[in-house]
C-alpha positions as CSV (number, residue, x, y, z in Angstrom):
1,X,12.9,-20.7,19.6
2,X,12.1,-21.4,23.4
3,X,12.3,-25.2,22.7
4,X,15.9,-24.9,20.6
5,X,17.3,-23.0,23.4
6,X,16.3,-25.9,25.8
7,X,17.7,-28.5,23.6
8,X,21.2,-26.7,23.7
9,X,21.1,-26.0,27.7
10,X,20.2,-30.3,28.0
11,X,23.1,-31.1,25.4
12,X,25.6,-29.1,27.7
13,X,24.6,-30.6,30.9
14,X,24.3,-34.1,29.3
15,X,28.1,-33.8,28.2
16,X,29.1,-32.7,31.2
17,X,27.5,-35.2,33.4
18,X,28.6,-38.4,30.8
19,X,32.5,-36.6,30.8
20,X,32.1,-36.2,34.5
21,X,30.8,-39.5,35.8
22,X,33.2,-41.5,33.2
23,X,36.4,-39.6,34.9
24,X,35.4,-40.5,38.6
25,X,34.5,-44.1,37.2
26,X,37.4,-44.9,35.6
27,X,40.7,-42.5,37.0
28,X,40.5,-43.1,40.3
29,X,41.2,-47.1,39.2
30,X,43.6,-45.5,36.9
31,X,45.9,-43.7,40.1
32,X,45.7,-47.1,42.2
33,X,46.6,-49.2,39.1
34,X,49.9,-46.8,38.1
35,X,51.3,-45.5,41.1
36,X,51.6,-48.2,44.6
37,X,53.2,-45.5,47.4
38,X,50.3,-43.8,49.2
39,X,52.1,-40.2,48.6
40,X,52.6,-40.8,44.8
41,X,48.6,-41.7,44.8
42,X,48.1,-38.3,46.7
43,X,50.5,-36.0,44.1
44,X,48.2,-37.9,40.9
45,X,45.0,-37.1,42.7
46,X,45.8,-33.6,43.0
47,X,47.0,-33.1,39.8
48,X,44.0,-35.4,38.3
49,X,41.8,-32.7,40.1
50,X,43.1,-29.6,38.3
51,X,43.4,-31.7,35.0
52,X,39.2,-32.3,35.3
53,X,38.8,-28.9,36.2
54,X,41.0,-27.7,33.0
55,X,39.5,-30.4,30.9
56,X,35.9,-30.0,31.8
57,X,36.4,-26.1,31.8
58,X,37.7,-26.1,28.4
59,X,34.8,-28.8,27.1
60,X,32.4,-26.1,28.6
61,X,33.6,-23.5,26.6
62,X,33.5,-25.5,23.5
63,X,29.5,-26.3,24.1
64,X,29.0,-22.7,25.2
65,X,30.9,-21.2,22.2
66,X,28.9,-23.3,19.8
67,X,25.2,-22.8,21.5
68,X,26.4,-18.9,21.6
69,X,26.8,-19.2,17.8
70,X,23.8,-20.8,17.1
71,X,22.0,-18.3,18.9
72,X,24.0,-15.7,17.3
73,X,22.8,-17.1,13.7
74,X,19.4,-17.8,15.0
75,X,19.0,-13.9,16.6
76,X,21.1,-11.9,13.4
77,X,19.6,-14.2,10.5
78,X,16.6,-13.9,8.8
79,X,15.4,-17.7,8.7
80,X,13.9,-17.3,5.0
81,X,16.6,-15.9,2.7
82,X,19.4,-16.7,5.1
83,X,20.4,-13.1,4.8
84,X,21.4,-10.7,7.9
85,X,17.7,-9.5,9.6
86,X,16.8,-6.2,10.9
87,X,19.1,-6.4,14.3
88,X,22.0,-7.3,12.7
89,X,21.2,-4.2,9.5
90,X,20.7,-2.0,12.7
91,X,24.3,-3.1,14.5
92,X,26.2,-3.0,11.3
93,X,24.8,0.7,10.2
94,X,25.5,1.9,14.3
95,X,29.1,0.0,14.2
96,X,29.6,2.5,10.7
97,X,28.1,5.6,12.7
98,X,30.8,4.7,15.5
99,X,33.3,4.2,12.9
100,X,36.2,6.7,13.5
101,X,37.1,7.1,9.8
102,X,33.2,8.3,9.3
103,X,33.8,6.7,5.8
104,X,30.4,7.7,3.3
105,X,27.9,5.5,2.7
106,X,24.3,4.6,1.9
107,X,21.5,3.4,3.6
108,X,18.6,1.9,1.4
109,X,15.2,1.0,2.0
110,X,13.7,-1.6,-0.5
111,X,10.0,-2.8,-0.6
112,X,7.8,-4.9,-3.1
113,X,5.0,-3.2,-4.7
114,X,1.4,-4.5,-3.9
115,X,3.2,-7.3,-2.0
116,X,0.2,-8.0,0.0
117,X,-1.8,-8.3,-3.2
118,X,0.5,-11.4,-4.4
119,X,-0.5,-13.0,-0.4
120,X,-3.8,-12.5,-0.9
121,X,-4.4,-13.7,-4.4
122,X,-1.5,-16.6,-4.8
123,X,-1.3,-17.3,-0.8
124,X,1.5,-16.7,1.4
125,X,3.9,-19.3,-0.2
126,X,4.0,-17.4,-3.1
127,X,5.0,-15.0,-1.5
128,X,7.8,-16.6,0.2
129,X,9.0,-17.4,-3.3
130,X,8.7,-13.9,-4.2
131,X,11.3,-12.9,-1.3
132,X,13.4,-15.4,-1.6
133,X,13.7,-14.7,-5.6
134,X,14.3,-10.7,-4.6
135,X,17.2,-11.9,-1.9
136,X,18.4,-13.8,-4.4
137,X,18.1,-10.8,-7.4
138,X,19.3,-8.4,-5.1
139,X,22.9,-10.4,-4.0
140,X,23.1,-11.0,-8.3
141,X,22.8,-7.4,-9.0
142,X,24.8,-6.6,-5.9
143,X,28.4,-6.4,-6.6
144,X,31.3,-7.5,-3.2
145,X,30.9,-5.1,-0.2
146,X,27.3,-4.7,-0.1
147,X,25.6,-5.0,2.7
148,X,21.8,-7.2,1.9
149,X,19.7,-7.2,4.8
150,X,15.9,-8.8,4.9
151,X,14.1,-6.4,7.8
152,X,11.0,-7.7,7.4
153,X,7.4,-9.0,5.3
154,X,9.2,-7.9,2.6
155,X,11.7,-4.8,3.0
156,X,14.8,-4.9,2.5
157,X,18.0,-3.1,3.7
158,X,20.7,-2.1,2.0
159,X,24.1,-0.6,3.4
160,X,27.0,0.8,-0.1
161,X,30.7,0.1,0.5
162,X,32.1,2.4,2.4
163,X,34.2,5.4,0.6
164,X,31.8,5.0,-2.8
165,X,30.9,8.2,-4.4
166,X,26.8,9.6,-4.2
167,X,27.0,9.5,-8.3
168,X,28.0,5.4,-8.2
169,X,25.7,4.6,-5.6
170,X,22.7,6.4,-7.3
171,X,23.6,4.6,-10.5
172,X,23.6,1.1,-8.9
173,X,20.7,1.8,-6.9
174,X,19.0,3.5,-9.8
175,X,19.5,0.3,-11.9
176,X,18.0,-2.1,-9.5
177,X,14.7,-1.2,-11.1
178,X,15.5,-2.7,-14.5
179,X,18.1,-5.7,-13.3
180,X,14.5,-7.6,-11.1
181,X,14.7,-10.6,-13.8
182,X,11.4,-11.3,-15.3
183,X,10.5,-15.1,-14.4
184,X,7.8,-17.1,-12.8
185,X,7.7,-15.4,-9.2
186,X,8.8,-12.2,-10.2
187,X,6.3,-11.8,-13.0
188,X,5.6,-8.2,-13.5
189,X,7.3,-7.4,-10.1
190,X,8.2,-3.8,-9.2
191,X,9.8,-2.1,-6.0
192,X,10.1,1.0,-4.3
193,X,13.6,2.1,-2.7
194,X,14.8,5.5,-0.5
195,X,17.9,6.3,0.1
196,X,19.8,8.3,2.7
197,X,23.2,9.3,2.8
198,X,25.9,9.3,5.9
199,X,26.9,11.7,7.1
200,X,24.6,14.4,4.9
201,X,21.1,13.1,6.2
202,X,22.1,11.9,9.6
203,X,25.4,10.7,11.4
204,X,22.7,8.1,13.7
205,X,21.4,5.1,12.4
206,X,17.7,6.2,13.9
207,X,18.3,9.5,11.6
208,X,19.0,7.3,8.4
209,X,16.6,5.2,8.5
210,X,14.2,7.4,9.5
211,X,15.1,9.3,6.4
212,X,15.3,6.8,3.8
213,X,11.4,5.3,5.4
214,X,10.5,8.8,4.3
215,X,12.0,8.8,1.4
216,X,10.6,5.3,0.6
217,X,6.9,6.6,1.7
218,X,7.3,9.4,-0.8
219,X,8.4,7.1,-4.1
220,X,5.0,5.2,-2.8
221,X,2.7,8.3,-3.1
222,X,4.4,9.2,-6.1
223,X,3.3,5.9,-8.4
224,X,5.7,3.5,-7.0
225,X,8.6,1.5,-9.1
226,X,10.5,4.6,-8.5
227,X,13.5,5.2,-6.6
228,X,14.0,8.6,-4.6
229,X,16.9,10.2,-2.5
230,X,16.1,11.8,0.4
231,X,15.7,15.7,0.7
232,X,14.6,18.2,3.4
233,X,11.4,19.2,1.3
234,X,10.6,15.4,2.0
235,X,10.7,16.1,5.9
236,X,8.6,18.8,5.4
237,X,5.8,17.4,3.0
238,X,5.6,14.3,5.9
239,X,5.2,16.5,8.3
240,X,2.1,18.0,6.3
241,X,0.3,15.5,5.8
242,X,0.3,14.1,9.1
243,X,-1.0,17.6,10.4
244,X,-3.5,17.4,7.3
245,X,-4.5,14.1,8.3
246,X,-5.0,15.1,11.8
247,X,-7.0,17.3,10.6
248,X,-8.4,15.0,8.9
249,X,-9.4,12.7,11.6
250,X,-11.2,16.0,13.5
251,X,-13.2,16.2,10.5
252,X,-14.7,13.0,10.0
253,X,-15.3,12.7,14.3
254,X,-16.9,16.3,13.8
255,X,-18.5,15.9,10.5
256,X,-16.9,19.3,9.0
257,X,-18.2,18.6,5.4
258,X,-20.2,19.8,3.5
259,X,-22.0,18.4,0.0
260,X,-22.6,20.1,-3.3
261,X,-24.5,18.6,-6.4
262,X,-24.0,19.4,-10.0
263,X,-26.7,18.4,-12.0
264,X,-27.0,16.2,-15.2
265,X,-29.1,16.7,-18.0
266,X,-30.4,14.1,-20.6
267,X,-30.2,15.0,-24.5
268,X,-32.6,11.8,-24.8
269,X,-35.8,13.0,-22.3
270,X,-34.9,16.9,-22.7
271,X,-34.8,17.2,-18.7
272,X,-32.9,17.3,-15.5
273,X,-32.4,13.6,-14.9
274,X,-30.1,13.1,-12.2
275,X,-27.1,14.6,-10.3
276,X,-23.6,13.4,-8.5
277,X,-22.8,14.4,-4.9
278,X,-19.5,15.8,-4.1
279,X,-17.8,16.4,-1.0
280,X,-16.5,19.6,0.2
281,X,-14.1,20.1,3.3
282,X,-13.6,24.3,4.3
283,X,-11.2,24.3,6.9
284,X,-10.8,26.9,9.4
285,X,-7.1,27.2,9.1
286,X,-6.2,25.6,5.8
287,X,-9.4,27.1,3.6
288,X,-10.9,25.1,1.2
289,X,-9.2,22.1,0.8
290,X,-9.6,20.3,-2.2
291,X,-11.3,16.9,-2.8
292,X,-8.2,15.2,-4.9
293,X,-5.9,16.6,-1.6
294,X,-7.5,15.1,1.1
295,X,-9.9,12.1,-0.6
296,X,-6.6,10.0,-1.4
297,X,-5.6,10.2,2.4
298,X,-8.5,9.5,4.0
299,X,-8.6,6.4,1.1
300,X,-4.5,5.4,2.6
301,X,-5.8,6.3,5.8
302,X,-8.8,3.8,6.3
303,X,-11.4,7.2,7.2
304,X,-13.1,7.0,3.4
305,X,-15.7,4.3,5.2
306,X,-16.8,7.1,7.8
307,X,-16.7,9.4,5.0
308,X,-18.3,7.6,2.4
309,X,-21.4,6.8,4.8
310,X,-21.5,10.6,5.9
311,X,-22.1,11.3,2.3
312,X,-24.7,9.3,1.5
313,X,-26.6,9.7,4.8
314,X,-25.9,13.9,4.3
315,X,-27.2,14.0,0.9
316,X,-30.6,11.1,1.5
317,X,-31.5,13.7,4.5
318,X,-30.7,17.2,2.3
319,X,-33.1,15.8,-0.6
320,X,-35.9,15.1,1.7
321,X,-35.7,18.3,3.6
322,X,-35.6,20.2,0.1
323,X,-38.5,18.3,-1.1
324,X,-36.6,16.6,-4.2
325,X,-38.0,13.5,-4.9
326,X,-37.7,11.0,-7.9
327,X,-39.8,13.0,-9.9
328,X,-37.7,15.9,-9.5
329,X,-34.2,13.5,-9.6
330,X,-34.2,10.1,-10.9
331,X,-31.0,9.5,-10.0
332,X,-28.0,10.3,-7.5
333,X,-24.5,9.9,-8.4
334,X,-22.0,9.0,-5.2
335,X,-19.0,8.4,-5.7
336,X,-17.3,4.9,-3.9
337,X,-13.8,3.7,-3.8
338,X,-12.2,0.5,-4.7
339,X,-11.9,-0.3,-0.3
340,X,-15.3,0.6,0.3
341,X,-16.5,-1.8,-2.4
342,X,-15.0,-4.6,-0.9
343,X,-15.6,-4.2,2.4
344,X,-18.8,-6.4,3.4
345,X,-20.2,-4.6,6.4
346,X,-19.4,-1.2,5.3
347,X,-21.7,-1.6,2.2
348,X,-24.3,-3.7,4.4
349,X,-24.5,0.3,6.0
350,X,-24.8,1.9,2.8
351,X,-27.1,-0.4,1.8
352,X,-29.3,0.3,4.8
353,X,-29.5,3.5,4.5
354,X,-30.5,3.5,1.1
355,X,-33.4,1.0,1.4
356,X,-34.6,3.2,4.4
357,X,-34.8,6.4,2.1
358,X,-36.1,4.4,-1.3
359,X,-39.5,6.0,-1.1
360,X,-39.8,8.6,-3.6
361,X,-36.3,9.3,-3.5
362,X,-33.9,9.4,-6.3
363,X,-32.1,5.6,-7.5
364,X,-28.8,5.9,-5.9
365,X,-26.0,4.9,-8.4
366,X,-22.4,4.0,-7.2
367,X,-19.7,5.8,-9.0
368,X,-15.8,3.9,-9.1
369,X,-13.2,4.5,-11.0
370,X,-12.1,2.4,-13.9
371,X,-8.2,2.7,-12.6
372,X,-9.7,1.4,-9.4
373,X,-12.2,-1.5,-10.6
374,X,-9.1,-3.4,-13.5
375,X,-6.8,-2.9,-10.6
376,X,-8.6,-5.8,-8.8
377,X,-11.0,-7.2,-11.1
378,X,-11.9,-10.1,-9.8
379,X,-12.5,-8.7,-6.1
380,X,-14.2,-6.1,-7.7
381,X,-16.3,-8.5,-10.0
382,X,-17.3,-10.4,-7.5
383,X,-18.6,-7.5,-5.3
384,X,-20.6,-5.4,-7.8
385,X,-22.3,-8.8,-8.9
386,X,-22.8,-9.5,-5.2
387,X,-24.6,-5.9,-4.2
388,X,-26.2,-5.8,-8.0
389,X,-28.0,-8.6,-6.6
390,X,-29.0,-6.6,-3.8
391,X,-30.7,-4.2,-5.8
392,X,-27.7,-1.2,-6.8
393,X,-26.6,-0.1,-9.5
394,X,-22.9,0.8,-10.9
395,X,-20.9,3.0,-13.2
396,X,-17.6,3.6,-14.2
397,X,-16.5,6.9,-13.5
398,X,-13.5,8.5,-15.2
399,X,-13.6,5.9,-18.3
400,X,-10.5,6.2,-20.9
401,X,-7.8,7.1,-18.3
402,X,-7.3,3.3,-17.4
403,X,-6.4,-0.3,-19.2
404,X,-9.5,-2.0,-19.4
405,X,-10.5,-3.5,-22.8
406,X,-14.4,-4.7,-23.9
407,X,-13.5,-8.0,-23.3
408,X,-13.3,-7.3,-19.4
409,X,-15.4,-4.5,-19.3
410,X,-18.3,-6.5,-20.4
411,X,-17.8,-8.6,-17.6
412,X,-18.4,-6.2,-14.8
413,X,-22.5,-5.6,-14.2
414,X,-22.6,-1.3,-14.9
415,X,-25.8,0.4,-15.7
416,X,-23.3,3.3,-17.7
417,X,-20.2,4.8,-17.5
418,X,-18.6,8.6,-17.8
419,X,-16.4,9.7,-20.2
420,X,-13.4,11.3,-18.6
421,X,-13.6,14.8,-18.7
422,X,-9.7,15.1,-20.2
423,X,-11.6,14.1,-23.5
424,X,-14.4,16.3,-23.6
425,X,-12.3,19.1,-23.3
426,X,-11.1,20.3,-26.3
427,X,-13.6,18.7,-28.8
428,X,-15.1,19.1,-31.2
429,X,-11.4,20.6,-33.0
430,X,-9.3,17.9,-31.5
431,X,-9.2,15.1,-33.9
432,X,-7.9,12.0,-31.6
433,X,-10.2,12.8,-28.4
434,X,-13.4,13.2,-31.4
435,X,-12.3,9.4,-32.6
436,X,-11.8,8.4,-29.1
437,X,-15.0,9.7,-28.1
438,X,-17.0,8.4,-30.8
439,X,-15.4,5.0,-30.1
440,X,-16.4,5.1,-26.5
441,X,-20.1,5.8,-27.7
442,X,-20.2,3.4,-30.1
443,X,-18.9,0.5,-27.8
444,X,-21.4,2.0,-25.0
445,X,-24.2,1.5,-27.4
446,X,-23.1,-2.3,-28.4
447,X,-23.0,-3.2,-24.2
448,X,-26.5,-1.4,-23.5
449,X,-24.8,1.1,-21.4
450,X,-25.8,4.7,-20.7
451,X,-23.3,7.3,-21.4
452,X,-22.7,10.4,-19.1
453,X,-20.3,12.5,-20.6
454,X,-18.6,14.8,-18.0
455,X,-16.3,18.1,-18.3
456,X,-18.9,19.9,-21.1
457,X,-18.1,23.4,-21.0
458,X,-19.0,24.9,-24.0
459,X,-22.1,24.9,-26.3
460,X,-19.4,23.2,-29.1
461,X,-18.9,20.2,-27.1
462,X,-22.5,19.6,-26.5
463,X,-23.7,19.8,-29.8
464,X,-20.8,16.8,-31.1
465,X,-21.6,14.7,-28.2
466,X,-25.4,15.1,-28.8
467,X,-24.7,14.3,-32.4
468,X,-22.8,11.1,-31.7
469,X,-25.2,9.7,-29.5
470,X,-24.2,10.6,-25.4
471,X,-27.4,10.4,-23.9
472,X,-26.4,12.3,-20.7
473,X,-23.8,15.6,-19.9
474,X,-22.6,16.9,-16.8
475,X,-20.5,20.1,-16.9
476,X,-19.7,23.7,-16.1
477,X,-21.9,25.1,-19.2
478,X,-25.0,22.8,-18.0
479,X,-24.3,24.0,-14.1
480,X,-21.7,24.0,-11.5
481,X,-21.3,21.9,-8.5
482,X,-24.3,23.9,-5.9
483,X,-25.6,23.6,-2.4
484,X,-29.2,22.2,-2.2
485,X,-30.8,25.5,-2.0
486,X,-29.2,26.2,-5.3
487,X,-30.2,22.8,-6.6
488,X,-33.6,22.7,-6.1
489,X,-33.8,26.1,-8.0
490,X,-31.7,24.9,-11.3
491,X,-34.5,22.0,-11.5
492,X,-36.9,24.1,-11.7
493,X,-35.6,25.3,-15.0
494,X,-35.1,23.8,-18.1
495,X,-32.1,24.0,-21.1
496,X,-32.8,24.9,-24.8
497,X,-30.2,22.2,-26.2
């Protein structure tokens, strides 16, 4: 940029100095050559004078007006998609503000799903093609009087016609989902949009865009590929969770958790044979404040490191001060997300800390979702087969609820997985969860995998699983989630099953 503006300043001065040294050169000779008397000469050379000065004046503005353009273009337009950037969206939406007809319209905010995904798996080229293929989509689907914007990485703006009615806009807007055509860069491409409304959710440009961000932030937490108007419950629900993650952030720098475990018993051995450590969080204010709440935003947040290594160090340092061992517990369930897994130095911690409590203490055995593992399978892959190496051991937690099929699940290195409790729960009577159930077991069986199946509540459920082969259950009617005083009595005792 520095260097183009340079260029122009040095092709201005240039002109000037070749205009200006040919006209002293050349109409001096010209005055002597048409006009003999000496007062004749004087008139011309006057007249010559104000004829450079109008000449080189309007040459001037002819450089300047075009460098001023170029500028223009260069400052307003977004060099990739050749589409207006985020100043010029800003001007336009303030000059409609300013408007004196204060005509209705919409302001949009439009992102890519996962876009950073597509940079970091296909490079950032691909992702250029992806941006230049949604500009492209968007000015398609668009119809005259739309207002396109790029603002940035790869959000968009979008401004209606003036005078349109809520109901069209919503329509068009809505339909923006379903028009993103299918081919090679857009492959299974989704976005998120908000929407704010002038004058309704602001008469500013600041107030409109800070509503429709909002509203765009909210169609995120909500699943994404969705499209959501803003609302004044949407103001309020931000401003809650930034006090809850404040909160949040006081927690994990004072360690305000606590941990319960809830036991699992094996059908196979007749005995206690391991338990998973949850997380609890009793705020002062708030209450208890419950794990799917406040797990999620310390996982957007980047604070599920701190809290994940809490956990582990918390629950190593409760079992050796209650004197459970190995024998006592052969194994401890901690649960890990999909960020932690992939983060190198994080689980070099973990890791630590594990190895320096291995004597006599239970196996520890990382817990992730299945949602969370296919998300990413071949980062995730790659790191369970790196640390599996390193001497831990993996399940998949929550199995069912996600898309994975044998063929990939056989690729990832697990020691067992968990039957999600939302198929447990009303068995034996419900037919489809008993055939999906069985199905899981069976397929369990064929990879080598243990089974823990968790939710079991009632004697009826534990008698079908331990018919069909589960080898492990975890549940309300075995025991609930306890402190480790409470834990170290329920192993002391044994279940008639």
């Amino acid at each position: 940029m520095k260097h183009l503006f340079t260029h122009s300043a040095r092709r201005i001065v240039l002109s000037y100095v070749i205009f200006s040294a040919c006209w002293i050169l050349f109409s001096d000779q010209l005055v002597f050559w048409l006009f003999k008397d000496a007062g004749a000469q004087h008139t011309a050379q006057t007249f010559k004078g104000w004829f450079f000065i109008a000449v080189t004046g309007a040459l001037l503005y002819g450089l300047l007006q075009r460098t001023l353009r170029s500028i223009e273009r260069i400052t307003l337009e977004d060099s990739l998609c050749h589409l207006p950037n985020r100043l010029a969206f800003i001007n336009e939406t303030k000059k409609r503000c300013a408007h004196e007809q204060r005509a209705f319209f919409s302001l949009s905010l439009l992102d890519v799903d996962h876009f950073a995904d597509i940079n970091d798996s296909q490079g950032h080229g691909a992702g250029d093609r992806v941006i230049t293929d949604l500009a492209a989509c968007l000015q398609s689907a668009l119809k005259e009087g739309w207002y396109i914007a790029r603002l940035g990485g790869d959000e968009f703006g979008l401004l209606s016609p003036p005078a349109s009615t809520q109901r069209e806009l919503v329509a068009v807007l809505d339909a923006l989902q379903t028009s993103i055509p299918q081919n090679s860069s857009l492959c299974r491409l989704t976005v998120s949009a908000g929407t704010s409304f002038y004058p309704e959710h602001g008469d500013t440009c600041r107030d409109l865009m800070r509503h429709a961000d909002m509203a765009l932030s909210s169609a995120k937490h909500q699943g994404r590929n969705r499209h959501y108007l803003f609302h004044d419950q949407l103001k309020q629900n931000l401003i809650d969770r930034l006090s809850l993650l404040e909160d949040l952030r006081e927690a994990c720098n004072t360690r305000a958790f606590s941990l319960v475990y809830q036991p699992q018993w094996s059908l196979t051995q007749q005995c206690w044979i391991g338990a998973e450590v949850l997380i609890r969080w009793q705020h002062p204010k708030r209450g208890a404040v419950p794990p799917d709440q406040f797990i999620p935003l310390a996982e957007r947040e980047g604070l599920i490191h701190p809290i994940t290594e809490f956990v582990l160090e918390r629950a190593l340092k409760e079992l050796t001060t209650a004197g459970i061992g190995r024998q006592q517990l052969a194994t401890l369930s901690l649960n890990l997300s999909h960020t932690v897994l992939i983060n190198e130095a994080v689980m070099n911690r973990l890791q630590g800390r594990v190895h320096s409590h291995r004597d006599g203490q239970p196996d520890i055995i990382m817990e992730i979702t299945e949602t969370a593992a296919m998300e990413n399978l071949e980062a995730t892959l790659s790191a369970m087969e790196y640390w599996r190496a390193q001497g831990m051991r993996f399940s998949i937690d929550d199995f069912g609820t996600g898309y994975s099929s044998l063929a990939r699940l056989k690729q990832l290195p697990l020691a067992e997985l968990k039957i999600d409790r939302s198929f447990i729960q009303d068995l034996p009577e419900d037919v489809n969860d008993a055939v999906i159930t069985q199905a899981i077991l069976a397929m369990a069986k064929t990879l080598s995998l243990d089974v823990v199946a968790e939710g079991v509540e009632t004697p009826e459920q534990a008698q079908f699983l331990k018919d069909n082969g589960c080898s492990v259950l975890q549940g309300y009617w075995l025991a609930r989630p306890v402190p480790i005083g409470e834990l170290t009595h329920i192993l002391a005792h044994t279940i008639d099953l």
